[in-house]
C-alpha positions in Angstrom: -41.6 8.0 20.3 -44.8 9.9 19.3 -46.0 11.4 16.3 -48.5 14.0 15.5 -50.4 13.4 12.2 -53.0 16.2 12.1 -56.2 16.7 13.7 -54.5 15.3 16.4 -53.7 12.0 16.0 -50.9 10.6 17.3 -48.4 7.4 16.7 -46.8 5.7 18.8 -43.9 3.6 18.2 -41.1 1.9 20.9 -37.6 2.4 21.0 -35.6 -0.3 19.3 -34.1 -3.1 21.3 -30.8 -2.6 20.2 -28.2 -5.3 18.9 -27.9 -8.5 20.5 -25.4 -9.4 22.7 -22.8 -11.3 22.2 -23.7 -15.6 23.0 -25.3 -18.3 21.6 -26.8 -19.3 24.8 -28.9 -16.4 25.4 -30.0 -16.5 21.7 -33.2 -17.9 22.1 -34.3 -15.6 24.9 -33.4 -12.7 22.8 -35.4 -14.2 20.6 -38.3 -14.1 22.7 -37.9 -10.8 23.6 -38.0 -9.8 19.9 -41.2 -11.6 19.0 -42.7 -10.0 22.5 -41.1 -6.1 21.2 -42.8 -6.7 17.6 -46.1 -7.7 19.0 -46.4 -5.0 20.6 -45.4 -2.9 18.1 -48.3 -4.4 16.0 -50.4 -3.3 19.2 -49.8 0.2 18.9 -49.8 0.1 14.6 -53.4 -1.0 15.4 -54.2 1.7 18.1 -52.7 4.0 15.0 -55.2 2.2 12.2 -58.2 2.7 15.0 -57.6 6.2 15.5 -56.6 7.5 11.6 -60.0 5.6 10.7 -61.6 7.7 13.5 -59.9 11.1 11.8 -61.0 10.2 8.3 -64.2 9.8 9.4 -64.2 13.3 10.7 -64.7 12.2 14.3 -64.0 14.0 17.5 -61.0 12.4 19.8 -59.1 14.7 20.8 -58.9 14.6 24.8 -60.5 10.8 26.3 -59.3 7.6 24.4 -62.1 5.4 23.2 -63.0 2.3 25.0 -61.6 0.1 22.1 -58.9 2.5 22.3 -58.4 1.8 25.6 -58.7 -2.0 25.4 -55.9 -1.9 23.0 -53.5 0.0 25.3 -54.5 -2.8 28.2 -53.2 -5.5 25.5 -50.2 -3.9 25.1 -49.2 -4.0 28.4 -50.3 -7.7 29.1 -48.3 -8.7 26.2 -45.3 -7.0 27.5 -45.4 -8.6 30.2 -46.1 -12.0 28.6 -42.7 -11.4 26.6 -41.1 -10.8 30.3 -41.9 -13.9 31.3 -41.1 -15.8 28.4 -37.7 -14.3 27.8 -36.7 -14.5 31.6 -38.3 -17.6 32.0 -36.2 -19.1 29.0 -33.4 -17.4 30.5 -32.9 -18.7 33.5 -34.0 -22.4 31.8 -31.0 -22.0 29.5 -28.1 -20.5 31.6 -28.9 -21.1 35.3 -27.1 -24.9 35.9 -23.9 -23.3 33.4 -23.4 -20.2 35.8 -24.2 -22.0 39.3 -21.0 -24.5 38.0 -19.2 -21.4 37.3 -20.5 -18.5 38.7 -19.8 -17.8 42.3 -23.0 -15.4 42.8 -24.5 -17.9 40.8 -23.5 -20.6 43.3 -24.5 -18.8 46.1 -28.2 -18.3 45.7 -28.3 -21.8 44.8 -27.0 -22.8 48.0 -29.3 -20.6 50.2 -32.1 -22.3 48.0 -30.7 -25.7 49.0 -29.8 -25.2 52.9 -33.5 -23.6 53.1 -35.0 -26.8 51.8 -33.2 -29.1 53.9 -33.7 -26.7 57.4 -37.4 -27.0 56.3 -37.7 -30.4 55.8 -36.9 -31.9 52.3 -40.2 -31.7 50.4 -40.7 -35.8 48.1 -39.2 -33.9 45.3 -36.2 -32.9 46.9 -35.7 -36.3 49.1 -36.4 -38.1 45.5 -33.1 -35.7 43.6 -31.2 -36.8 46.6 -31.5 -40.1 46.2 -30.9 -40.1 42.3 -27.7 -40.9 40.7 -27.2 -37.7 40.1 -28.6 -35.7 42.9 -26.4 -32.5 42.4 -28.2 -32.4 38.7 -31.9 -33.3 39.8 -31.7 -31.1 42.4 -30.7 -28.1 40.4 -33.2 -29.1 37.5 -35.7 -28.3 40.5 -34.1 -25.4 41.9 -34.5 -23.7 38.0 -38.0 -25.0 37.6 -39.2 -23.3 41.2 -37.7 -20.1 39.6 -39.6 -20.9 36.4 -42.8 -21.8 37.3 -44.9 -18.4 38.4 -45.4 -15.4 36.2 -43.3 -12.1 37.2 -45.5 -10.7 40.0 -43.5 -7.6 40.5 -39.6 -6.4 40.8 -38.5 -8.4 43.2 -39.7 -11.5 41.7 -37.1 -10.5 38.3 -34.5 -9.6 41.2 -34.8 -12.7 43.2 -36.1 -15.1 40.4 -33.5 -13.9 37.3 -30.9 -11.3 38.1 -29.8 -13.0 41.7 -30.5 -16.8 40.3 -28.4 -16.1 37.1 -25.1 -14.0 39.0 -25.8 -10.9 37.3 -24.4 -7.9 40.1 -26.4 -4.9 41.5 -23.6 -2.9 39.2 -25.2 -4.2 36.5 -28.7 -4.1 36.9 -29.6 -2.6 40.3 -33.0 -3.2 42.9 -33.6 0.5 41.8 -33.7 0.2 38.0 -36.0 -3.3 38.6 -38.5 -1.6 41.0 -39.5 1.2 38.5 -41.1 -1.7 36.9 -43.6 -2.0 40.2 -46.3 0.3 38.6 -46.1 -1.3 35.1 -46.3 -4.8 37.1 -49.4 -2.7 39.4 -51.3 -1.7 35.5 -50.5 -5.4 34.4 -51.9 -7.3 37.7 -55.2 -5.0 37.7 -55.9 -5.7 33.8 -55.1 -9.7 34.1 -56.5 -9.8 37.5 -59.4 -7.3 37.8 -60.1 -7.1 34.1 -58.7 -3.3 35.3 -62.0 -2.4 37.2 -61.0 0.4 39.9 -63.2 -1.6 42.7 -63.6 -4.7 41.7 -64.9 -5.7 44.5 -67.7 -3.4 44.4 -70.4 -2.5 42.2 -69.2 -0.2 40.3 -68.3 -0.5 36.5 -65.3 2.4 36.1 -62.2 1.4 35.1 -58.4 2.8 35.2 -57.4 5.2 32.2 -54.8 4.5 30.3 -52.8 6.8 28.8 -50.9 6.4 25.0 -47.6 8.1 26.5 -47.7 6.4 29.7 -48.4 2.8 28.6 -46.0 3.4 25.7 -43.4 4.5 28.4 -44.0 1.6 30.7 -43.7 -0.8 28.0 -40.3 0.6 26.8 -39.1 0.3 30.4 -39.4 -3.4 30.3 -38.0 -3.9 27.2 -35.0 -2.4 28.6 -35.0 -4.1 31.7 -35.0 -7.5 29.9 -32.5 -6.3 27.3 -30.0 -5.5 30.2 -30.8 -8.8 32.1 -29.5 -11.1 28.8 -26.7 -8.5 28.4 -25.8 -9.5 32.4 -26.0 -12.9 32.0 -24.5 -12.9 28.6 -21.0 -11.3 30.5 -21.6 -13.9 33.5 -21.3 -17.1 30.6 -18.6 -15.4 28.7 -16.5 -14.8 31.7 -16.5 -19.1 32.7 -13.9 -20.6 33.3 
């Protein structure tokens, strides 16, 4: 949401997450996701502070965002996607082993994980679950932590890594809905990668604009994303056997 304030200066503010769904498994990743959302927030209340102090002090800004004003927008996108990873991260750490016991989707992906290492060649970590006292366990405490170890690169890293590990259908949250994340995931990889330099690999110093609307737009996107992946998962646990 936006708000004019005179002399053009505008707010910005995201939409609220919405209640929490129903489970006290997902509760801590919801919990995640709140702290990210509120940081955020505080993001964009200091983007608001920078620009009323810049209106009080009669200056011009209509039209081009400042470079601090820039570098503020840039933050707010990286932690977005910080709070992604967090809350899907924690997501998956909390509910995966539950819904691959329970879960037939669930089950699934876990066993294409499994018949890929072993047509591979076990890796020491693998042959060392096996040969535990409780290989089934070990080996799906490995199985969660190769699907927690990377940041989100992209959409098919929430669809392969979270929505297919945890059970949660296409009905609910589709391959379409996740890929209009790719260009927020495109404006996070070039700010944490290429310190959002247009050529980084040459020598020139110009970097990508970003805009209030957009970024604010692109950050409500992912909130909503990883709203609707605890919702999924929170119907996958309540429906267990």
């Amino acid at each position: 949401m936006a708000m004019g304030n005179g002399e053009g200066f505008t707010e910005i503010s995201l939409r609220d997450l919405g209640p929490k769904p129903r489970g006290q498994m997902i509760t801590p990743a919801w919990q995640y996701l709140k702290a990210a959302h509120s940081s955020v927030q505080g993001i964009f209340d200091g983007l608001s502070v920078v620009r009323r102090t810049r209106a009080e002090a009669r200056e011009e800004f209509r039209g081009r965002l400042g470079t601090d004003e820039q570098n503020l927008l840039r933050a707010a996108l990286v932690f977005t996607s910080s709070g992604l990873d967090a809350c899907c991260k924690r997501l998956v750490r909390d509910t995966a082993s539950v819904l691959i016991e329970g879960n037939a989707d669930a089950a699934r992906k876990f066993d294409e994980y499994l018949a890929h290492e072993l047509a591979v060649g076990p890796s020491d970590a693998v042959a060392t679950a096996i040969r535990s006292k409780t290989p089934r366990d070990e080996l799906i405490k490995l199985y969660v932590a190769a699907r927690t170890k990377a940041s989100m690169q992209g959409s098919e890293d929430l669809r392969k890594r979270v929505r297919d590990t945890l059970g949660i259908p296409n009905a609910k949250v589709s391959k379409q809905r996740l890929a209009l994340l790719d260009p927020f995931f495109t404006a996070r990889n070039d700010i944490v990668h290429d310190m959002d330099y247009e050529d980084p690999s040459g020598t020139g110093a110009k970097r990508h604009t970003r805009v209030m609307e957009s970024v604010r737009g692109q950050c409500d996107e992912v909130f909503a994303v990883a709203s609707e992946l605890i919702a999924g998962t929170a119907a996958n646990v309540r429906t267990l056997p």
